[in-house]
C-alpha positions in Angstrom: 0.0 0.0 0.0 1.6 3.1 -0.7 1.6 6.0 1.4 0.4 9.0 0.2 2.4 12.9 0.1 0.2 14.1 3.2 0.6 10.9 5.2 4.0 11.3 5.0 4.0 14.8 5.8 1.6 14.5 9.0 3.7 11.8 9.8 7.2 13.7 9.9 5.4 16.5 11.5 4.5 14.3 14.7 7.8 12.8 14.4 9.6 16.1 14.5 7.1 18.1 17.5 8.0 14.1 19.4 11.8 14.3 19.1 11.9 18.1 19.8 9.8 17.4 22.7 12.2 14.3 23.6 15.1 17.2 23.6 13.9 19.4 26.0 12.1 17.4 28.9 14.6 14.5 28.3 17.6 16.8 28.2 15.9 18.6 31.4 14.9 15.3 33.3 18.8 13.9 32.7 20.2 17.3 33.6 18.5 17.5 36.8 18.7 13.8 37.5 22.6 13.8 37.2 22.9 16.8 39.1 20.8 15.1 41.9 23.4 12.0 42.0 26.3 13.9 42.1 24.9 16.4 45.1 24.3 13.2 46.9 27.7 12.0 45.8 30.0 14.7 47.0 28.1 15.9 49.6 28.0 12.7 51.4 24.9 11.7 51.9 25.9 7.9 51.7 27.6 7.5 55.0 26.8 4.7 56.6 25.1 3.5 58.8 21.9 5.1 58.7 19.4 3.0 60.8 16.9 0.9 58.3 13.6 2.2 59.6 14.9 5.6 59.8 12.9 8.2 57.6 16.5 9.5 56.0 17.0 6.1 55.4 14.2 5.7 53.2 13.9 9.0 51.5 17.5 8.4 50.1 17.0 5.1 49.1 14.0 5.9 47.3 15.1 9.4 45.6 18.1 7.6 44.4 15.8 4.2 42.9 13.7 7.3 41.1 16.5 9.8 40.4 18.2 6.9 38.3 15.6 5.2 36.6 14.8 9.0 35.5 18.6 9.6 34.8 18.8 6.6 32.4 15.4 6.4 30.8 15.5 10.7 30.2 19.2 10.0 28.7 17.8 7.4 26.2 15.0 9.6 25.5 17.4 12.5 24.7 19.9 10.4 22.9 17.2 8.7 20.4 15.3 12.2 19.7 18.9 14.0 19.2 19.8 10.9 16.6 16.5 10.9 15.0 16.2 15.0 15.0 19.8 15.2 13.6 21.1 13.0 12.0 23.2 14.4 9.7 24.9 17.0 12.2 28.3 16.0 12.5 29.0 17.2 15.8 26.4 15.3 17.5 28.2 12.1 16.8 31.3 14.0 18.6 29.6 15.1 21.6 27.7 12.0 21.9 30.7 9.9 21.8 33.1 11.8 23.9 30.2 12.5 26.6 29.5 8.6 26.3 33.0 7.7 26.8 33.8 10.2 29.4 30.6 8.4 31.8 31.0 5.0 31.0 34.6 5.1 30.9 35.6 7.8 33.5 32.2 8.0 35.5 33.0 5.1 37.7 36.7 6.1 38.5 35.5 10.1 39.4 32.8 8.8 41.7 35.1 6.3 43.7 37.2 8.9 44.4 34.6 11.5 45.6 33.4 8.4 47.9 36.8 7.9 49.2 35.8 7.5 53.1 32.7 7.8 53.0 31.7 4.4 53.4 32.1 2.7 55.8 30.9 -1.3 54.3 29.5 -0.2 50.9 26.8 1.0 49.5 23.9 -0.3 47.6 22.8 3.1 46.7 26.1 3.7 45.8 26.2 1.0 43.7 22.9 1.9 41.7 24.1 5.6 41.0 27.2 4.5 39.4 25.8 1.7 37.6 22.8 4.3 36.2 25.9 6.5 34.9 27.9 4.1 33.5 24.7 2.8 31.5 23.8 6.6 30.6 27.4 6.6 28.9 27.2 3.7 27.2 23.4 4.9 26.0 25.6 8.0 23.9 28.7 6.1 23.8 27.1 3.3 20.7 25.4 5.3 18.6 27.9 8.6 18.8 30.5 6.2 17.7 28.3 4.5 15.2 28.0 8.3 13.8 31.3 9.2 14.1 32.5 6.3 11.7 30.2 7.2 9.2 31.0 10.6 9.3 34.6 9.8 8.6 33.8 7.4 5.7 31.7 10.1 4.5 34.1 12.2 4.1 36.3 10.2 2.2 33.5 9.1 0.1 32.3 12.4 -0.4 35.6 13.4 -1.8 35.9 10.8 -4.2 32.0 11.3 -5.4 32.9 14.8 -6.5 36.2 13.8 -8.3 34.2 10.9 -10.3 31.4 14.0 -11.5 34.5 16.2 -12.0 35.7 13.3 -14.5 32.7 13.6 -16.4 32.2 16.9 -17.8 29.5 18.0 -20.2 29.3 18.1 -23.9 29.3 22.0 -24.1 32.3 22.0 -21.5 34.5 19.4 -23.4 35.1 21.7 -26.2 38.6 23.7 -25.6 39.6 21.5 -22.7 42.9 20.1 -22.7 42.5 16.2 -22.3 44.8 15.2 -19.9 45.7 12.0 -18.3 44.7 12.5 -14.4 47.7 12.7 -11.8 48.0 13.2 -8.3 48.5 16.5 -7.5 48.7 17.8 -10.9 50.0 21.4 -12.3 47.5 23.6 -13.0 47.1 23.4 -16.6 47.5 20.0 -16.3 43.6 20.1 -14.7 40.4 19.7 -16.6 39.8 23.2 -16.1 42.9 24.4 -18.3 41.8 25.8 -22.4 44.1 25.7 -24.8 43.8 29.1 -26.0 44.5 30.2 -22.3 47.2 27.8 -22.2 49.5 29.3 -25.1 49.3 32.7 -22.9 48.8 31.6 -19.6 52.1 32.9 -17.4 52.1 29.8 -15.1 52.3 27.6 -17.9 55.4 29.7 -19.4 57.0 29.7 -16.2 56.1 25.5 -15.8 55.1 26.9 -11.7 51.3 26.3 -10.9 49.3 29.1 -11.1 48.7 29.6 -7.0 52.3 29.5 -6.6 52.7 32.2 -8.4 49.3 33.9 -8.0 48.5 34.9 -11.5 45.8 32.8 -13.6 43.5 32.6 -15.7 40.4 32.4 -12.8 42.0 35.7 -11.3 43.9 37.4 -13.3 41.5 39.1 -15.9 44.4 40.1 -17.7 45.4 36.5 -18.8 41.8 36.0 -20.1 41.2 38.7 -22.2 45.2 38.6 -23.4 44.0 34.9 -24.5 40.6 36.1 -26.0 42.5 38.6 -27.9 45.6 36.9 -28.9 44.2 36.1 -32.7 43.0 39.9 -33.3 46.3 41.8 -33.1 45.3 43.7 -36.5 42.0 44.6 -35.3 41.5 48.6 -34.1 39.5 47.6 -31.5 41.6 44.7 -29.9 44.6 47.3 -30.1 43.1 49.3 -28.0 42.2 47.0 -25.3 45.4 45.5 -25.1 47.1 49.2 -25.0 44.8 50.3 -22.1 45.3 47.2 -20.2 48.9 47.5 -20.3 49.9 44.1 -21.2 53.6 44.4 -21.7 53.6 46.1 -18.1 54.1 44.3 -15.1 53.6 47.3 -12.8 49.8 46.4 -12.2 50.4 43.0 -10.7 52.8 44.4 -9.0 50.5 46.6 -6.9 48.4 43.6 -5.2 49.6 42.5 -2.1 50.3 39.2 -0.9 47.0 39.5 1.4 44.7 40.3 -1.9 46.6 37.3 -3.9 46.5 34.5 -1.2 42.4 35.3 -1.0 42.1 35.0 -5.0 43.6 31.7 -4.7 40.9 30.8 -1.9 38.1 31.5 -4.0 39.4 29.5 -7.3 38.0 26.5 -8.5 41.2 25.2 -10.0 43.1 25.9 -6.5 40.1 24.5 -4.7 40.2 21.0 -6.7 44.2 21.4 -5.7 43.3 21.2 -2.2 40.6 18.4 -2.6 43.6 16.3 -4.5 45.8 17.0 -1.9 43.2 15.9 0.7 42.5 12.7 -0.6 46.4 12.0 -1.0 46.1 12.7 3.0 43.2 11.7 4.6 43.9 7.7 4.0 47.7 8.3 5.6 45.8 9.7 8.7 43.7 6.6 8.9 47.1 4.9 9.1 49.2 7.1 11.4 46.5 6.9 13.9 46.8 3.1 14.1 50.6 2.8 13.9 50.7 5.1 16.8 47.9 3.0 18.6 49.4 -0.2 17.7 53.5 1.0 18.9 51.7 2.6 22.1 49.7 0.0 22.9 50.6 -2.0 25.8 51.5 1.6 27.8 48.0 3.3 26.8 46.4 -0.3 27.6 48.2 -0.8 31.0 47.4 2.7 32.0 43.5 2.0 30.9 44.0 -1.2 33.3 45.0 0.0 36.1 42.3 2.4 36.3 39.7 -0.1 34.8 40.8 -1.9 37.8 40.5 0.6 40.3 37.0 1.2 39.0 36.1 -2.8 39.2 37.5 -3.2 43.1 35.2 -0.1 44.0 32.1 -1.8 42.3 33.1 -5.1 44.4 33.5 -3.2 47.0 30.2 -1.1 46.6 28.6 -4.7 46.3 30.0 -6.1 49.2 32.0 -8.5 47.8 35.0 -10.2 49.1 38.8 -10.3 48.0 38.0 -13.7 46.2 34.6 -12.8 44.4 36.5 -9.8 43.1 39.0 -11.0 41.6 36.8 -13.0 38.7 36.4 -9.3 36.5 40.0 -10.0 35.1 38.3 -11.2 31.8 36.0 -7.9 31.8 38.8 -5.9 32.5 40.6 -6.9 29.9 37.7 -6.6 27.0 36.6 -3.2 28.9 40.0 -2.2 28.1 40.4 -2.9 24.6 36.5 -1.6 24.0 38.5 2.0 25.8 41.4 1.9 23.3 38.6 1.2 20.0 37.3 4.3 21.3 40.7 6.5 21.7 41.2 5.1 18.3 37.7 6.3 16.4 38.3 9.6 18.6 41.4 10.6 17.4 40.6 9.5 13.9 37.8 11.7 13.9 39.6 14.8 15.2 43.0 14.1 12.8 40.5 14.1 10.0 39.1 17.6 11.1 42.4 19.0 11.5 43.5 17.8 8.5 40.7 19.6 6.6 41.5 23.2 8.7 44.9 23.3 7.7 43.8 21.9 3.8 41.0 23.8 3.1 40.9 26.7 5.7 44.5 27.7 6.4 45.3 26.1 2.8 48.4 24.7 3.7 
């Protein structure tokens, strides 16, 4: 059965007014939620012992049962209306993922050490609060990474998309073009965008220097184009007098533009532009690979280091649970996949941020 145009458009209406509802109470409910815990947390309200039938007794074990249900539920509320509302924002998979990590990774580790003496024998609602955070993180943690992988494929593939339709120019855009066999990170007029009739004239050709090393072309130099346009009507009045007012044999005029005004041509060309792209798809794969040689020569310092703390975090859980020396030490196994699931996530992190910085200095700074 197929859905008809206002179906679909009542249908994205209520799906829109639902997830922008799910941002602002869930956002709120989490906010205040984990606000609650951590008040509780560092203000000590978990010493022990409190007596069981005591009304302080069972006002914080209930307001800590409701405050993380709510912190847990609100957080995948807010998580699924965020992924659903934007899903093609790039920096949600960012904050999502480095949020995500930073509770389920470093949530545990901060809140032992804020409950360093005080407890006395553990603490179930001690237990519960950290648990609720930890499964918060993990909540963001998936689905920021799962958007942070596709961004970074995207990008690539994005890249390479817009070379392919750059490799398939038009009929009417064919004619003049010089054919040219493609090559990475090619001379100006050895570019689809280079004319033969601009070619015998063009300065950065003469000089066998690309055109945005030496800042004069044919996309900014106006003087190149119309010297090229008028290069087969020297006996004509009229061209005459162009080239005579334009001063071509001068080189005075150039002369005059400072580095400033040439540097900011160059930004705005098309032929410099696909320059840059070339040169980012030489170097976006090499940062795929840097990243991992670096993880795979530092890994057994970065993975002790994860440990340890890992470990830290796992003998405060036993000991929120009350468990003894022996049941404690059976989390070896989790510690160790914990730890490589930490390093996965350094990995797609720094990934994601060498790719960004790579396209600042490419296509911002032009480097």
């Amino acid at each position: 059965m197929k859905i008809s145009p206002h179906a679909k458009s009542q249908a994205t209406a209520l799906i829109d007014q639902l997830t922008s509802l799910g941002v602002k109470f869930g956002g709120l409910a989490a906010a205040v939620s984990f606000v609650y815990l951590v008040a509780i947390v560092v203000a000590g309200h978990l010493k022990v012992p409190l007596s069981p039938g005591s009304l302080e007794k069972v006002y914080l074990v209930r307001s800590v049962e409701l405050s993380t249900r709510v912190l847990v539920i609100s957080g995948v509320i807010l998580v699924a209306s965020l992924v659903i509302r934007y899903p093609q924002e790039e920096i949600l998979g960012q904050v999502l993922s480095l949020l995500g990590g930073a509770l389920y990774f470093g949530g545990p580790p901060a809140l032992g050490w804020f409950l360093q003496g005080k407890l006395a024998n553990g603490s179930a609602q001690g237990l519960e609060i950290v648990t609720a955070v930890r499964t918060t993180g993990g909540v963001a943690l998936l689905p920021g990474l799962i958007l942070v992988v596709r961004d970074a494929i995207l990008r690539i593939w994005t890249g390479e998309t817009f070379r392919r339709q750059l490799d398939r120019p038009s009929n009417q855009d064919q004619q003049g073009i010089t054919k040219v066999s493609p090559r990475i990170l090619a001379s100006c007029w050895d570019m689809q965008f280079c004319r033969e009739f601009i070619r015998r004239v063009c300065p950065a050709f003469a000089a066998k220097r690309s055109c945005w090393r030496i800042k004069i072309g044919c996309y900014c130099d106006e003087r190149t184009l119309l010297k090229a346009m008028t290069a087969e009507s020297k006996d004509n009045v009229h061209a005459k007098g162009i080239i005579e007012q334009l001063g071509f044999g001068r080189q005075d005029k150039n002369d005059k533009l400072s580095s400033k005004i040439k540097r900011q041509r160059c930004k705005h060309c098309v032929i410099y532009a696909e320059h840059q792209r070339q040169k980012y798809r030489l170097l976006s794969p090499m940062v795929f690979l840097a990243v991992l040689f670096l993880v795979y020569h530092y890994y057994e310092g970065v993975s002790e280091v994860v440990g340890q703390n890992l470990a830290k975090t796992d003998r405060f859980l036993s000991f929120l649970t009350y468990q003894s020396k022996e049941a404690g030490t059976g989390g070896g196994s989790d510690i160790g996949v914990l730890t490589f699931l930490a390093i996965v996530w350094l990995t797609i992190i720094a990934i994601s941020y060498s790719l960004k910085a790579l396209e600042y200095l490419v296509f911002e700074l032009q480097v």
